[in-house]
C-alpha positions, 0 to 999 in steps of 0.5 A: 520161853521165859521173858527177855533180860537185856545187859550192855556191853563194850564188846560183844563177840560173835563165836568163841573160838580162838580168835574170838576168845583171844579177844575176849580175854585181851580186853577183859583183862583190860577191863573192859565188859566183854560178852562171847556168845558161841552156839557149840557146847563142846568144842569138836575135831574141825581136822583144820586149826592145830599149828601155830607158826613161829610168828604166831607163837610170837602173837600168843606171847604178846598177848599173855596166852602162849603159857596158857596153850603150853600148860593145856597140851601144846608141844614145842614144835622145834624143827622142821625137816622138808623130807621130798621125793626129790632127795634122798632123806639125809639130804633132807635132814642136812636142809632142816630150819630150826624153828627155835631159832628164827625170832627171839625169845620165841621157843619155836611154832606150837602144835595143839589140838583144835579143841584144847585150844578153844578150850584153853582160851575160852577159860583164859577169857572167863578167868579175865573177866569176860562173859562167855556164853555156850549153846546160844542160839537163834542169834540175830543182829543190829549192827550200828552205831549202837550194836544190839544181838538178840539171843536164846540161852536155855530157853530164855530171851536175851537181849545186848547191846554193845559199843562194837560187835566182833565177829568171829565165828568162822568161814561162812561167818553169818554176822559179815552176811548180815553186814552185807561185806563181800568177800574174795576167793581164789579158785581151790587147786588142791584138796586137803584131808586130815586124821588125827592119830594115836600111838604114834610111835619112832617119830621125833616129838618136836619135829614137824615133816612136809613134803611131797611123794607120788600124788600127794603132798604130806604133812606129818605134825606131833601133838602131845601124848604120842598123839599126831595131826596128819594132813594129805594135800592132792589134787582138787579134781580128786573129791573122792579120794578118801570118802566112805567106809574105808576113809581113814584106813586109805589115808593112812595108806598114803604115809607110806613114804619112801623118802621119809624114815620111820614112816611105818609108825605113822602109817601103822597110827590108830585114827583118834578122830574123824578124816574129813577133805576141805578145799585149798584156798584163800579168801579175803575182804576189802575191809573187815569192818563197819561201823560198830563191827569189825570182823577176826580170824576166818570170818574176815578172810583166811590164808590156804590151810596148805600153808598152814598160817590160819592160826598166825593169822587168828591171834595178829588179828586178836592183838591188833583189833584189841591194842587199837580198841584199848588205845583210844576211846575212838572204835570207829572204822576210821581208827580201825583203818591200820588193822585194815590196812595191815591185815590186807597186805598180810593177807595178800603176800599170803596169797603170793607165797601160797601161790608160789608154794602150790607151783614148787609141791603141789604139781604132780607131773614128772615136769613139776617133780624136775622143776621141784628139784631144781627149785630146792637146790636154788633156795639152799644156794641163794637164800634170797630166793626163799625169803617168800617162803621164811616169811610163813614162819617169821612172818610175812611183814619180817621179810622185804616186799621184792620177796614176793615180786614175779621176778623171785618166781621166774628165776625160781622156776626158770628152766635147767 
């Protein structure tokens, strides 16, 4: 073990993924000394992380890194057509939002791959200035403060200290362990498998597809390349649905579709990567920060990946903590309050809409397909009744707060 070097830092942050690197580059363009230190040296296929929501894409614009994803391999994602048992699939297409519509200024949502993005980020971040370590280990931390972390990096002792720690290193973050902050989870109802694809052919390349069919509810996503994400959210008591030798050939089994045209070329796809099943739930804090800490991404809290608002979320955080930190030479949790207060609201009408939406796709009785049916048609005739679900695409602070009040509920699920 060589001896110990010791540097200072204004920010050091916990993992370089993407929250953690859209900070690193935000700060260091501003000029400030930044340090990332993340324990991967290859960033892998996690199946989760691969869509930003329009409203995300708005976050990535403000920060200066949408072209940044865009030149590595983002696709556009312009439409989005709710294919469903229910309906027959021209209906459907009758019924499909253009996401290239819905903000200003803002092309649509954003598909890429979870490690292109790390990638892209992490280069944007180095470009800006930061330091961003890769394949640290044993990290142990002084929270305070005066931060201090203590790492090994090709078999030498490091040693920085720093104004403020970030931590963003994820859902079982070890640096919101350290500090002891406590963090609230809802019960999973669904389980959710994914499996990246290649050769997919006869699907529209700017056209995302979810839905419900059977037993399972199915999101069909295009990357670049004749690539594709797909997911498959079922019910949670079902641990073993897709495990074994045969994993990715049962999936993708399941894109057999009868309302969704062309889905052979989805069914008949070539698995690029692994199929792996996480829990569908959310989890949140009652405040991601400390003194000389402030937690990002999932390591403060994540939104149910059924809803598909994990990276929207990600980036909101890296623009507020940064905007906050670049706007006063106060880094205290006192002048971090807004980012508290604001990313607790958002989280928690996250929560309502993910509820909501669990109730309209993701019960698989004849009663829920009924109640399903009857929801859709509501929603098209009164838009006030959709607002909770727009607020996953435009935002969930852009719609008013009685979007997501129990009486929108009732009368969306109140019987025929």
């Amino acid at each position: 073990m060589r001896a110990a070097t010791r540097d200072a830092f204004d920010v050091v942050i916990i993992g370089g993924g993407i929250a953690g690197n859209a900070v690193a580059a935000t700060l260091a363009r501003a000029g400030k000394k930044v340090l990332v230190l993340e324990r991967s040296t290859v960033y892998r296929d996690r199946v989760l992380g691969e869509y930003f929501q329009p409203w995300g894409v708005a976050e990535l614009r403000t920060l200066g890194l949408l072209d940044t994803l865009v030149q590595a391999g983002g696709v556009v994602i312009t439409r989005h057509v709710p294919y469903d048992e229910t309906e027959q699939p021209a209906e459907s297409e009758a019924a499909a939002a253009r996401f290239d519509k819905v903000i200003p200024d803002v092309p649509g949502g954003l598909s890429v791959g979870h490690p292109t993005t790390c990638e892209a980020l992490a280069a944007a971040a180095r470009t800006a200035g930061a330091t961003v370590l890769r394949g640290v280990e044993r990290i142990e931390l002084q929270l305070g403060s005066t931060a201090t972390v203590r790492y090994v990096l090709d078999s030498a002792e490091r040693t920085a200290r720093c104004r403020l720690m970030v931590g963003a290193d994820g859902r079982e973050s070890a640096v919101r362990r350290r500090a002891g902050l406590p963090v609230h989870a809802t019960e999973p109802r669904l389980l959710g498998a994914g499996l990246l694809v290649e050769d997919v052919r006869d699907w529209p390349p700017q056209q995302l597809s979810i839905g419900t069919e059977g037993d399972r509810v199915f999101f069909i996503q295009p990357q670049t390349r004749g690539r594709g994400r797909l997911y498959l959210m079922y019910a949670a008591d079902q641990r073993r649905r897709f495990t074994g030798a045969t994993a990715a050939r049962d999936f993708l089994a399941g894109f057999v579709l009868g309302c969704v045209p062309h889905c052979d070329g989805i069914a008949n796809a070539k698995p690029a990567g692994p199929c792996a099943a996480y829990p569908m739930n959310d989890t949140w804090m009652d405040c991601p920060v400390a003194e000389g800490l402030a937690l990002v991404g999932d390591a403060a809290g994540y939104s149910d990946p059924h809803f598909g608002q994990g990276l929207s979320v990600a980036v909101r955080d890296a623009r507020m903590v940064s905007e906050l930190l670049l706007a006063s030479t106060d880094w205290s949790p006192t002048a971090l309050k807004p980012y508290v207060e604001e990313r607790a609201e958002r989280m928690r009408r996250l929560r309502l809409s993910t509820a909501m939406l669990i109730t309209l796709r993701g019960e698989f009785t004849p009663e829920a397909r009924e109640r399903r049916r009857r929801a859709r048609q509501r929603m098209r005739a009164d838009p006030e009744l959709a607002l909770w679900l727009r607020a996953g695409v435009v935002g969930p602070e852009a719609v008013p707060a009685w979007a997501f009040d129990d009486r929108v509920r009732e009368r969306l699920f109140a019987p025929a």
